[in-house]
Chimera marker file (.cmm) of the C-alpha trace (Angstrom):
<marker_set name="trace">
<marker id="1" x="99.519" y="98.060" z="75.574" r="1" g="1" b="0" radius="0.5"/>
<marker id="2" x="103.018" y="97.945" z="76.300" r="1" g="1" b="0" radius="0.5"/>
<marker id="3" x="104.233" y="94.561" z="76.080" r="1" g="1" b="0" radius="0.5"/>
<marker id="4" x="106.530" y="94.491" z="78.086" r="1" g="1" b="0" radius="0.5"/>
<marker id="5" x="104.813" y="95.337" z="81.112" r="1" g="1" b="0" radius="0.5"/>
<marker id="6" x="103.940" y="92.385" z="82.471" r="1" g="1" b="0" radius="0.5"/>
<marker id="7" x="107.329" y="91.234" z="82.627" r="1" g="1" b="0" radius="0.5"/>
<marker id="8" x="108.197" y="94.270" z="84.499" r="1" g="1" b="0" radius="0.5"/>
<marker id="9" x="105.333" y="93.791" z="87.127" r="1" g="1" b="0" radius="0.5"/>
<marker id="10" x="106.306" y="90.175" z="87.544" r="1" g="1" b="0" radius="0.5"/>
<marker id="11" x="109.700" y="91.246" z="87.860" r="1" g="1" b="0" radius="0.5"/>
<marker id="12" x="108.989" y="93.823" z="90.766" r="1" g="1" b="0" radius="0.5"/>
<marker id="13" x="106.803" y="91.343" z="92.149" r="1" g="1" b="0" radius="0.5"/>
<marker id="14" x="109.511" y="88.801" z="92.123" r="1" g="1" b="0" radius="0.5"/>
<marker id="15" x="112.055" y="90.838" z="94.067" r="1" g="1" b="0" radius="0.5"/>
<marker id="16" x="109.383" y="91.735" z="96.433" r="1" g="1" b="0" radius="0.5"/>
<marker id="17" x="108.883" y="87.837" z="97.116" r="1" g="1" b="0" radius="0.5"/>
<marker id="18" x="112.836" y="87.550" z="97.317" r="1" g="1" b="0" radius="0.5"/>
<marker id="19" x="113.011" y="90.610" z="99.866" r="1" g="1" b="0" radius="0.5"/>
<marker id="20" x="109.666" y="89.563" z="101.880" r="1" g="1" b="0" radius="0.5"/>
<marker id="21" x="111.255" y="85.998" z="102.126" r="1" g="1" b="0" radius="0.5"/>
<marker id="22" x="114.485" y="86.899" z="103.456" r="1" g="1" b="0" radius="0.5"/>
<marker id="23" x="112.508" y="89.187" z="106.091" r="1" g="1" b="0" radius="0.5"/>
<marker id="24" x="110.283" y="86.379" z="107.136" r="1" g="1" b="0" radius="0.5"/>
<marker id="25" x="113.406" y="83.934" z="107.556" r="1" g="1" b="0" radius="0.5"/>
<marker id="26" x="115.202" y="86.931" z="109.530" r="1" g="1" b="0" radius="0.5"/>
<marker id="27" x="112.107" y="87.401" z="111.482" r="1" g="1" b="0" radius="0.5"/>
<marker id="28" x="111.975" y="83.928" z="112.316" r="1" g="1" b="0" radius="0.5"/>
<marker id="29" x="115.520" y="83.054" z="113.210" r="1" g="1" b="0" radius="0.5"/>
<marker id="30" x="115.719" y="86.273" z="115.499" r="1" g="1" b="0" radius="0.5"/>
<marker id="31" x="111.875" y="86.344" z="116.673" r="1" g="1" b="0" radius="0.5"/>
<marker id="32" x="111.551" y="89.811" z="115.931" r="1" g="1" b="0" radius="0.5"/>
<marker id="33" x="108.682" y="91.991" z="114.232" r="1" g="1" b="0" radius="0.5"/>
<marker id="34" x="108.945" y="95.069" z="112.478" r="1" g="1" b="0" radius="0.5"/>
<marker id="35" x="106.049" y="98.122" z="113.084" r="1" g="1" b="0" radius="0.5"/>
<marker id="36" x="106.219" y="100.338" z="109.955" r="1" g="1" b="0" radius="0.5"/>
<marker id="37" x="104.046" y="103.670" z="111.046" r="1" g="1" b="0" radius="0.5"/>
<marker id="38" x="104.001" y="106.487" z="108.453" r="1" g="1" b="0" radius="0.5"/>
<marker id="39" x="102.349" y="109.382" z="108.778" r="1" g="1" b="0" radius="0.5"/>
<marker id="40" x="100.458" y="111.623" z="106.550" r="1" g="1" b="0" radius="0.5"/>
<marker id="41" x="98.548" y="114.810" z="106.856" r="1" g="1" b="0" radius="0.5"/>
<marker id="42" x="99.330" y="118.393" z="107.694" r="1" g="1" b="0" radius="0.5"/>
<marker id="43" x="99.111" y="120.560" z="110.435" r="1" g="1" b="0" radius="0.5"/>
<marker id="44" x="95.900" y="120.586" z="111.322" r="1" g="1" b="0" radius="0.5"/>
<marker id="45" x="94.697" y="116.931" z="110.172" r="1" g="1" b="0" radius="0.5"/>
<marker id="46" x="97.097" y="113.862" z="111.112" r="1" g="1" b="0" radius="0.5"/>
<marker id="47" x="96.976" y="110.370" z="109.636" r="1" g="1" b="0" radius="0.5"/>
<marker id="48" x="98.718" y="107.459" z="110.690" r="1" g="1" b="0" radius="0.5"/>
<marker id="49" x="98.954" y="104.164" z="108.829" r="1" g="1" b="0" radius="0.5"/>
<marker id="50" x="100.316" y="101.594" z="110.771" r="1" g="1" b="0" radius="0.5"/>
<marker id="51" x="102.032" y="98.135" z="109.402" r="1" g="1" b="0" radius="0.5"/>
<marker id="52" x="103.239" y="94.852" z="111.235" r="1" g="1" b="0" radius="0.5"/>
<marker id="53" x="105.795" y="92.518" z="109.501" r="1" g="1" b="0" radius="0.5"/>
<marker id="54" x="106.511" y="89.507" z="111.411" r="1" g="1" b="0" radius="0.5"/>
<marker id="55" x="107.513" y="85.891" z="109.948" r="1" g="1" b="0" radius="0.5"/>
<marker id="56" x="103.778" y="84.903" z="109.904" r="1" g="1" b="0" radius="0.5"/>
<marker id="57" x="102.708" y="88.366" z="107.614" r="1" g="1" b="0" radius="0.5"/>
<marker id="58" x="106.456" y="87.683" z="105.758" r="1" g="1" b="0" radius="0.5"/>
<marker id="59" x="105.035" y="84.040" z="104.794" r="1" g="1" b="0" radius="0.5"/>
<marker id="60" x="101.093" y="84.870" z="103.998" r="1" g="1" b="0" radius="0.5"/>
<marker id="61" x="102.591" y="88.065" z="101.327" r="1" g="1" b="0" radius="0.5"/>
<marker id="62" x="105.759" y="85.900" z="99.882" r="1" g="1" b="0" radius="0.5"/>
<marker id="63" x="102.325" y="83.337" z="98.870" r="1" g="1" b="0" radius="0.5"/>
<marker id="64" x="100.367" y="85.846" z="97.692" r="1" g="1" b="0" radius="0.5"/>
<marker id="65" x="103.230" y="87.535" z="95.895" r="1" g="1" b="0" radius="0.5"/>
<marker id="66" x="104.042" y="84.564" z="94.185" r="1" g="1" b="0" radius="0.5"/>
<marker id="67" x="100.263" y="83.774" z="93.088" r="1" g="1" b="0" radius="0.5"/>
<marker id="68" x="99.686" y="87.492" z="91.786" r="1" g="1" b="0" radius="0.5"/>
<marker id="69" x="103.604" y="87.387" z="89.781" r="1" g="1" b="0" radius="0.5"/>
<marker id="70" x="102.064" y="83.984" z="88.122" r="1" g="1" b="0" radius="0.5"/>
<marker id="71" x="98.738" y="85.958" z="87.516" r="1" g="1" b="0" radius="0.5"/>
<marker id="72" x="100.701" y="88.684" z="85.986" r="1" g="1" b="0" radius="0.5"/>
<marker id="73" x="103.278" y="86.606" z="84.174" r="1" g="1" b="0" radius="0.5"/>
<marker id="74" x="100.774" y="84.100" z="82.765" r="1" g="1" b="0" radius="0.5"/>
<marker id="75" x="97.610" y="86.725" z="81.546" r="1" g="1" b="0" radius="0.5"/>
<marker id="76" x="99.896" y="88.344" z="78.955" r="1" g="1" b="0" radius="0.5"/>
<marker id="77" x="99.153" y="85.319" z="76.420" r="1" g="1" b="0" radius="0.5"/>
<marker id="78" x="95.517" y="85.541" z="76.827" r="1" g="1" b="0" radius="0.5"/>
<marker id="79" x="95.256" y="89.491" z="77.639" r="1" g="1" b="0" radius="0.5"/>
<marker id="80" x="97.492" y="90.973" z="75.337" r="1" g="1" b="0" radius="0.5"/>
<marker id="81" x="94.587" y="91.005" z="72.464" r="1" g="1" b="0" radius="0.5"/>
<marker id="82" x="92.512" y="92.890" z="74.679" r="1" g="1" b="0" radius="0.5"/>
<marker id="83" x="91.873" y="96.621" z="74.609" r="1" g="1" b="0" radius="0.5"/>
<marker id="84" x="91.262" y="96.842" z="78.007" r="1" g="1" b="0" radius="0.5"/>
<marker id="85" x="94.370" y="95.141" z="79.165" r="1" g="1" b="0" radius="0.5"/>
<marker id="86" x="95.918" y="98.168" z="81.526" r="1" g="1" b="0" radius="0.5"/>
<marker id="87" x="92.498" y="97.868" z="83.701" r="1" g="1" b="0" radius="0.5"/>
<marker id="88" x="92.866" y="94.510" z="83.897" r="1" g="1" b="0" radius="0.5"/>
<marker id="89" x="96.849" y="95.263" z="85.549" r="1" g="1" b="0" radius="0.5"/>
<marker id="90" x="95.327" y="97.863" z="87.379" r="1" g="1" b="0" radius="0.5"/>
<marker id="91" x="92.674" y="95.351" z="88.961" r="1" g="1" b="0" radius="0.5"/>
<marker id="92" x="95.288" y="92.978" z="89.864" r="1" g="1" b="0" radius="0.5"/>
<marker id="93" x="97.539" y="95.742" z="90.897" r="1" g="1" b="0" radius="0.5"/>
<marker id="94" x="94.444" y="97.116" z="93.573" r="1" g="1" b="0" radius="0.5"/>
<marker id="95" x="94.274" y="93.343" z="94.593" r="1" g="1" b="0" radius="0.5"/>
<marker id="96" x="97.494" y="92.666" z="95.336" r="1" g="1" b="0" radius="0.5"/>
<marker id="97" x="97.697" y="96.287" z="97.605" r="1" g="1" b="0" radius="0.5"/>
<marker id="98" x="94.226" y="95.156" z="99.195" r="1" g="1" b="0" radius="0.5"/>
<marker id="99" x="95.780" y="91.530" z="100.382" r="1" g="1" b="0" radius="0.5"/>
<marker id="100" x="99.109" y="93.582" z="101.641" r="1" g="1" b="0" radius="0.5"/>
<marker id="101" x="96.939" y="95.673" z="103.580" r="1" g="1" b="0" radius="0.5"/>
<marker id="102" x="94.872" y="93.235" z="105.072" r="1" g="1" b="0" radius="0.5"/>
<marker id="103" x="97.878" y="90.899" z="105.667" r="1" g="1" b="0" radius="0.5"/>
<marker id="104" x="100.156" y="93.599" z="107.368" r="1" g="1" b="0" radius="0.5"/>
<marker id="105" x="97.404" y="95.671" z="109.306" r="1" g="1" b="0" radius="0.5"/>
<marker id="106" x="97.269" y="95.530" z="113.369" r="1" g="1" b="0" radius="0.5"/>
<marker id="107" x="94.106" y="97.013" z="113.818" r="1" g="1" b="0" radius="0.5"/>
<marker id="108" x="90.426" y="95.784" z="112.950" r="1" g="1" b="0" radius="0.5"/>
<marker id="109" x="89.467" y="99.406" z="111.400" r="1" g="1" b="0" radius="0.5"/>
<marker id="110" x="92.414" y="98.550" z="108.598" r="1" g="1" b="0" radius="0.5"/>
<marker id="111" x="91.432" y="95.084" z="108.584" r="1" g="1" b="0" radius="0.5"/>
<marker id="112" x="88.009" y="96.157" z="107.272" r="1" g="1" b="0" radius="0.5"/>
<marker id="113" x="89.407" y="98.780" z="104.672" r="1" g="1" b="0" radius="0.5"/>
<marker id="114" x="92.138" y="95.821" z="103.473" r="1" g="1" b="0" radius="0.5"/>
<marker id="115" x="88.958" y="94.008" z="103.494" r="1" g="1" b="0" radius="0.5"/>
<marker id="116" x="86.515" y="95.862" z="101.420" r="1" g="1" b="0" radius="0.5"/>
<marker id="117" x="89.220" y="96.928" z="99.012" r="1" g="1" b="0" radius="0.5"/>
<marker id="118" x="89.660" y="93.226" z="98.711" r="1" g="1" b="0" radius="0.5"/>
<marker id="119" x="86.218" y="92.951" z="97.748" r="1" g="1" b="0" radius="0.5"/>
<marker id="120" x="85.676" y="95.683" z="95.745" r="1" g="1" b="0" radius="0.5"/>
<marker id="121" x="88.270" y="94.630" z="93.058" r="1" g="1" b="0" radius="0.5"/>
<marker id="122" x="87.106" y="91.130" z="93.597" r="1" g="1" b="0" radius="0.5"/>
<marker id="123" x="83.341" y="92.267" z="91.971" r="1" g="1" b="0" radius="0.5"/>
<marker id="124" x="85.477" y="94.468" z="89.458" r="1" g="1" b="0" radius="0.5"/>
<marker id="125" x="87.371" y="91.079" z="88.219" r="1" g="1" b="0" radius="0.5"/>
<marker id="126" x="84.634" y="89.030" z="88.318" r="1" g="1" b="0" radius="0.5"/>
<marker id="127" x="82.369" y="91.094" z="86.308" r="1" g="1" b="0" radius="0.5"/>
<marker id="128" x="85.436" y="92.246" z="83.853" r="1" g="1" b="0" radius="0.5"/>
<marker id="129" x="83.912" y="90.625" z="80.613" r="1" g="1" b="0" radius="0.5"/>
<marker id="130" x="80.390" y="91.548" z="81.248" r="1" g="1" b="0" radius="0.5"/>
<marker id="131" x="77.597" y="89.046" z="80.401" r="1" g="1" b="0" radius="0.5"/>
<marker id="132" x="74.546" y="87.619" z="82.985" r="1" g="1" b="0" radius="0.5"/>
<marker id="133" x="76.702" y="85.075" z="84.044" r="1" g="1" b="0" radius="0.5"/>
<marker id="134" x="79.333" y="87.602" z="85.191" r="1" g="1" b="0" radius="0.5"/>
<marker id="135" x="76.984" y="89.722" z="86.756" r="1" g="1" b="0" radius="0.5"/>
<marker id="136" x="75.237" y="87.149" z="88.671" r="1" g="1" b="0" radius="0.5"/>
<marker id="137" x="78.782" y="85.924" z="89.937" r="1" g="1" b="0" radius="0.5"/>
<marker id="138" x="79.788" y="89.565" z="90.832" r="1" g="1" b="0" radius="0.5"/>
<marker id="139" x="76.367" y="89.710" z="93.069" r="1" g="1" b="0" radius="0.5"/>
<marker id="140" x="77.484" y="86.186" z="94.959" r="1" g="1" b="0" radius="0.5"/>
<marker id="141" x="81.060" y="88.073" z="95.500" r="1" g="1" b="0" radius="0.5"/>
<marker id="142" x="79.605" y="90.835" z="96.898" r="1" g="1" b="0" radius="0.5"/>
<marker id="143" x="77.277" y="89.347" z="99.162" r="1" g="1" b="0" radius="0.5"/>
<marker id="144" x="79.961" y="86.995" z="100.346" r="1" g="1" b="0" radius="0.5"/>
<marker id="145" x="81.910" y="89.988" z="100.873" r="1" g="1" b="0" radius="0.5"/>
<marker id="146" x="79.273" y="91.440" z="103.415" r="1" g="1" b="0" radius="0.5"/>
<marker id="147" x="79.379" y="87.941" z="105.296" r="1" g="1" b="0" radius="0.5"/>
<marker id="148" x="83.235" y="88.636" z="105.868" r="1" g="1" b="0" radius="0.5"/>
<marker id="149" x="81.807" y="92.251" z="107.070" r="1" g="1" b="0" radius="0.5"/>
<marker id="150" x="79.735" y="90.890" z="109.472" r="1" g="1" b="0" radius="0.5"/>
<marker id="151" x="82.645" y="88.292" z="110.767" r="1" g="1" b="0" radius="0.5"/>
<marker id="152" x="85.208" y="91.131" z="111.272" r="1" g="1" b="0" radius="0.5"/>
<marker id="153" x="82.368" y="93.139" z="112.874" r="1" g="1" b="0" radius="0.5"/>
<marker id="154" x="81.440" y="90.257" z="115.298" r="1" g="1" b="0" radius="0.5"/>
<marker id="155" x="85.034" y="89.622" z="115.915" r="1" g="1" b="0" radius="0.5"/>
<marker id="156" x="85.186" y="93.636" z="116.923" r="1" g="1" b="0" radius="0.5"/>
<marker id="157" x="82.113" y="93.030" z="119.830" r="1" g="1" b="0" radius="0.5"/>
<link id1="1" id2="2" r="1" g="1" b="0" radius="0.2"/>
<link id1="2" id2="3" r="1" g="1" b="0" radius="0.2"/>
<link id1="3" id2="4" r="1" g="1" b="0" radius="0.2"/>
<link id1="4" id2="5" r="1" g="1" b="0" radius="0.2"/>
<link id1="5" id2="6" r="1" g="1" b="0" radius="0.2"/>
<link id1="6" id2="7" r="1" g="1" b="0" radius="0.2"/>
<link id1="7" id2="8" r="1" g="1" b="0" radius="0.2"/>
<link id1="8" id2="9" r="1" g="1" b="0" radius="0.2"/>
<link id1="9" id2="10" r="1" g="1" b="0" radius="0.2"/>
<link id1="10" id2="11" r="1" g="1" b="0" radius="0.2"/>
<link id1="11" id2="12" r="1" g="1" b="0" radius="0.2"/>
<link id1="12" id2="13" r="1" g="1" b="0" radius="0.2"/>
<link id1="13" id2="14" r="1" g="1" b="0" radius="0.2"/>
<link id1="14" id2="15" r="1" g="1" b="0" radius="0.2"/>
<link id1="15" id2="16" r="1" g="1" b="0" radius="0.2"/>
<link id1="16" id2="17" r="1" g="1" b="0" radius="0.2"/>
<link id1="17" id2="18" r="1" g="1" b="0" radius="0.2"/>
<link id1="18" id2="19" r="1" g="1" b="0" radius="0.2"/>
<link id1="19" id2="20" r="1" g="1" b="0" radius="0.2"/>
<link id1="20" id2="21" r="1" g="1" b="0" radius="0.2"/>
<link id1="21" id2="22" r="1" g="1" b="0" radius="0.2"/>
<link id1="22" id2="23" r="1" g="1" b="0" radius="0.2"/>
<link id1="23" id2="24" r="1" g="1" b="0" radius="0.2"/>
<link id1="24" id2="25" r="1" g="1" b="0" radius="0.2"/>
<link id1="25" id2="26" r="1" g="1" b="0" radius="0.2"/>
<link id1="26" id2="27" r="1" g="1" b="0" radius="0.2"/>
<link id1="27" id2="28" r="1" g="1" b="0" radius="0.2"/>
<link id1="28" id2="29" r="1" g="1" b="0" radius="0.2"/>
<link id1="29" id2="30" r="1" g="1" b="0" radius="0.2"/>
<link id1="30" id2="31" r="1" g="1" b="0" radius="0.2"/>
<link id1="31" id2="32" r="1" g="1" b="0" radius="0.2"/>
<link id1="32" id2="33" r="1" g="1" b="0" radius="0.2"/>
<link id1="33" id2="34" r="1" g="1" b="0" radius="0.2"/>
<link id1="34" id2="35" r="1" g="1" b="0" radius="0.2"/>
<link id1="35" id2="36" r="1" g="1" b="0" radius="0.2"/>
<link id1="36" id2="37" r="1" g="1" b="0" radius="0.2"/>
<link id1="37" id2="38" r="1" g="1" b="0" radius="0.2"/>
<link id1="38" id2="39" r="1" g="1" b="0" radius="0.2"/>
<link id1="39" id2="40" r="1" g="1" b="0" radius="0.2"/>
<link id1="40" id2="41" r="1" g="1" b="0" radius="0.2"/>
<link id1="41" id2="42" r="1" g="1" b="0" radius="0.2"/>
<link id1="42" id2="43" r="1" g="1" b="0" radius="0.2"/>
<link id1="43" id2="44" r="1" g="1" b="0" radius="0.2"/>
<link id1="44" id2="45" r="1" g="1" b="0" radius="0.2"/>
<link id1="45" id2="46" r="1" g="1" b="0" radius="0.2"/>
<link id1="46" id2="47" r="1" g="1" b="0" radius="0.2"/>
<link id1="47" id2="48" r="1" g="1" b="0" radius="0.2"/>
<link id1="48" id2="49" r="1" g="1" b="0" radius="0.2"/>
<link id1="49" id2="50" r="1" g="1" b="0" radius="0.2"/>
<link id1="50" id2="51" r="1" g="1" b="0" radius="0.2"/>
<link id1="51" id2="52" r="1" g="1" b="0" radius="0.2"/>
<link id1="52" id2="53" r="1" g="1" b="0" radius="0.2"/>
<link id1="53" id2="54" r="1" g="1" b="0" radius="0.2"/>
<link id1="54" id2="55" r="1" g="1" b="0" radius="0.2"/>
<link id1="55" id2="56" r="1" g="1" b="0" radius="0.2"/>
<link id1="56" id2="57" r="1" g="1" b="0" radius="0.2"/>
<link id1="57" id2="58" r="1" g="1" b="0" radius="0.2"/>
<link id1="58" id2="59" r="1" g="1" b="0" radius="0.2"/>
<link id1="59" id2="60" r="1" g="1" b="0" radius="0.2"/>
<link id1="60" id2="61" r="1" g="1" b="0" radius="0.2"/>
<link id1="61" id2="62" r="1" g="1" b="0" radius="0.2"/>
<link id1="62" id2="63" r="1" g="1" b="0" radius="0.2"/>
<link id1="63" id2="64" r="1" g="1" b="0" radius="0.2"/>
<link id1="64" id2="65" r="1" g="1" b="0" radius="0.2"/>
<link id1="65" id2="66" r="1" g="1" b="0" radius="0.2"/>
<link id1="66" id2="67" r="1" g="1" b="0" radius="0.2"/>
<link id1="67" id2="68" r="1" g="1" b="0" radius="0.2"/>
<link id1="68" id2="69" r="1" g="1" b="0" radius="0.2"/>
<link id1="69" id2="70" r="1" g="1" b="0" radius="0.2"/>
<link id1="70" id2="71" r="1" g="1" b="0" radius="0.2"/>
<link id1="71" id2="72" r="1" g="1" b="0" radius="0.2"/>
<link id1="72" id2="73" r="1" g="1" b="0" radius="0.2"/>
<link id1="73" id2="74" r="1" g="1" b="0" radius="0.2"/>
<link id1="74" id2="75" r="1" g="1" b="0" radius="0.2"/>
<link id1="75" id2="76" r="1" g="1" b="0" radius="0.2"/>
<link id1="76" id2="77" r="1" g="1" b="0" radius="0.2"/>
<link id1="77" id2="78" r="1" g="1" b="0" radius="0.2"/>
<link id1="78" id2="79" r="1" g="1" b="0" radius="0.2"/>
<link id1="79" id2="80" r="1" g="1" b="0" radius="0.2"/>
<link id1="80" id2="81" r="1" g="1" b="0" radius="0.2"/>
<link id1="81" id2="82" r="1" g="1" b="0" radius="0.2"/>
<link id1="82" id2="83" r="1" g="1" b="0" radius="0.2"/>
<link id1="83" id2="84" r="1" g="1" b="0" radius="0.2"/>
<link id1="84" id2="85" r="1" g="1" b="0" radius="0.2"/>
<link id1="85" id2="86" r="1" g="1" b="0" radius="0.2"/>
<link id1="86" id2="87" r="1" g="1" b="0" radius="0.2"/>
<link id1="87" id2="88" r="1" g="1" b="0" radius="0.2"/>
<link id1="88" id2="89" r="1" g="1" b="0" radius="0.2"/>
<link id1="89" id2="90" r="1" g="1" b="0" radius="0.2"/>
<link id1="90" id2="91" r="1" g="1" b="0" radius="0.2"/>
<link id1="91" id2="92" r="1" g="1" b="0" radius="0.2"/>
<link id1="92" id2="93" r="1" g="1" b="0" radius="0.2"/>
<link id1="93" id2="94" r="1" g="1" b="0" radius="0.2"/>
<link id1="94" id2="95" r="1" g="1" b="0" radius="0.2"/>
<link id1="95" id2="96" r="1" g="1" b="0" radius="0.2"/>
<link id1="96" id2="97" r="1" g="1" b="0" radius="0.2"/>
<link id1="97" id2="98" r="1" g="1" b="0" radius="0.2"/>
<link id1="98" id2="99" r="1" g="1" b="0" radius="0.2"/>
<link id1="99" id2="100" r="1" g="1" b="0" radius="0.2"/>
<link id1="100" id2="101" r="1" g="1" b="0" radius="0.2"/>
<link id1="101" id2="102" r="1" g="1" b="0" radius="0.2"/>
<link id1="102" id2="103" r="1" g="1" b="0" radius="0.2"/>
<link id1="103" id2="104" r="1" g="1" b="0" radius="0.2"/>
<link id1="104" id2="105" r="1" g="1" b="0" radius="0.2"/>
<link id1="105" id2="106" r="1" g="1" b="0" radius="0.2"/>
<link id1="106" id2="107" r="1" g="1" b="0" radius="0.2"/>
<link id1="107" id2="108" r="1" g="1" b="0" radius="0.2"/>
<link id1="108" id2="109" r="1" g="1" b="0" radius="0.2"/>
<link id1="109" id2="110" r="1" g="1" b="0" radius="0.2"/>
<link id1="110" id2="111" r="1" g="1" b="0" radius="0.2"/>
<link id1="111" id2="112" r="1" g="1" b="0" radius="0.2"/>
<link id1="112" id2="113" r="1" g="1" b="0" radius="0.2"/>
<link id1="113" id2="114" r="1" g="1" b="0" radius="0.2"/>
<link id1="114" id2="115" r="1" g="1" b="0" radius="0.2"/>
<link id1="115" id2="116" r="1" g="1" b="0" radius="0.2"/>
<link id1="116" id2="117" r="1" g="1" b="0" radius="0.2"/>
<link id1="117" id2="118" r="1" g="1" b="0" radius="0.2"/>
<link id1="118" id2="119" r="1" g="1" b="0" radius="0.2"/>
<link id1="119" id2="120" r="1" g="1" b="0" radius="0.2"/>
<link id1="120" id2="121" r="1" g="1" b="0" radius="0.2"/>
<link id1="121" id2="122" r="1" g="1" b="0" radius="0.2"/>
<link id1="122" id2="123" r="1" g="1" b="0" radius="0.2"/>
<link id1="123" id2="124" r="1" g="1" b="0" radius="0.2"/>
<link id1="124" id2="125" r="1" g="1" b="0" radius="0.2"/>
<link id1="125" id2="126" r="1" g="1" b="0" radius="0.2"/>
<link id1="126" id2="127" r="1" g="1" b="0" radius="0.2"/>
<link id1="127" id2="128" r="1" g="1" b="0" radius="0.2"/>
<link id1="128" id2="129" r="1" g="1" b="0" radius="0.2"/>
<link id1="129" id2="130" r="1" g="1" b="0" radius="0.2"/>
<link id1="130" id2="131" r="1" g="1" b="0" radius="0.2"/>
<link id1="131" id2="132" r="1" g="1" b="0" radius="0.2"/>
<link id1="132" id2="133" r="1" g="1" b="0" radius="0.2"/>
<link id1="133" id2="134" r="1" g="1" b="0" radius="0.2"/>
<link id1="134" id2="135" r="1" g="1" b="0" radius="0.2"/>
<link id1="135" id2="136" r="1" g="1" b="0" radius="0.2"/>
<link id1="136" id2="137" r="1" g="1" b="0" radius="0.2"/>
<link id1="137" id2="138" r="1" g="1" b="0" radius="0.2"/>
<link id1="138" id2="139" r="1" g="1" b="0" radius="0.2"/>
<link id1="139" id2="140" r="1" g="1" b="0" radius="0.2"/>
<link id1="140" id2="141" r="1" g="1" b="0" radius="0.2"/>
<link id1="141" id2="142" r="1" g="1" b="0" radius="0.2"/>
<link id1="142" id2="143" r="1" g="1" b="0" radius="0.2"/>
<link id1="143" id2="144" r="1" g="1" b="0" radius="0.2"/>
<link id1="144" id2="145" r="1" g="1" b="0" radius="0.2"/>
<link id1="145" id2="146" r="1" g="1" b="0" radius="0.2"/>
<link id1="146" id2="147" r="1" g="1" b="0" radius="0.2"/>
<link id1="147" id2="148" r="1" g="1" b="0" radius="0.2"/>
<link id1="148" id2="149" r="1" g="1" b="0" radius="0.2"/>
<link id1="149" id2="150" r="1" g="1" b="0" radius="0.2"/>
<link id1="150" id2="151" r="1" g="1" b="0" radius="0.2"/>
<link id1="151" id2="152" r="1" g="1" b="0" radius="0.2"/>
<link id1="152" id2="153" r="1" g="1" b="0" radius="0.2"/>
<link id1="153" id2="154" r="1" g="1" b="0" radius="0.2"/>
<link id1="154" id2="155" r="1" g="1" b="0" radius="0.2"/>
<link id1="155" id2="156" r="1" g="1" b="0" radius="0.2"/>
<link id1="156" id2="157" r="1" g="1" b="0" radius="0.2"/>
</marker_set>
């Protein structure tokens, strides 16, 4: 495993913070928000992903930027003996993109897919090192995962 790429994820993540933070301060000195709609598809099939930055979103991903950098930073002292290291960074990597989705999205359809991609790599963390123990935690993730489903799904009707 390259060594250094923790650094270089907490780095990235660290500007991020820096650039999310001075968003969220602009955002809430000028009371604007920012809609970020890209597109993607072809001719026939067309597939829009809408995003909302606004001081509240610019707060909630400058704290969970900052969590996941210290997650990152911190794991290379007790994951750089493992062989399996890069999944781990992956993991953490699909986590982080999860919580972004789920904090930027407008919509309750993307809410739910920010959602279940949240949960998904939640059971893949929890059961990384496999063992009962694990597995019976990754079960109590997932079914507390489908109690958020049902929420979100309530909050829909």
């Amino acid at each position: 495993m390259d060594k250094y790429l923790y650094q270089k994820i907490s780095f990235y993540l660290a500007n991020l913070i820096l650039t999310v933070g001075v968003v969220g301060v602009f955002f809430r000195f000028s009371g604007g928000s920012v809609f970020i709609e890209w597109f993607l598809g072809g001719s026939r099939i067309n597939f829009s992903v809408v995003f909302l930055l606004d001081r509240i979103s610019c707060f909630f991903l400058a704290v969970v930027l900052c969590i996941s950098s210290n997650v990152v930073w911190y794991s290379k002292s007790y994951m750089g003996s493992d062989p399996n290291a890069n999944r781990f960074i992956l993991l953490v990597v699909g986590f982080i993109g999860s919580m972004i989705i789920l904090i930027t999205s407008p919509n309750i359809l993307s809410i739910l897919l920010g959602w279940d991609g949240l949960g998904l790599v939640s059971y893949a963390l929890v059961i990384y090192y496999p063992s009962k123990k694990s597995s019976s935690a990754g079960i109590l993730t997932v079914l507390s995962n489908r109690v958020g489903d049902v929420c979100i799904l309530l909050s829909i009707a």
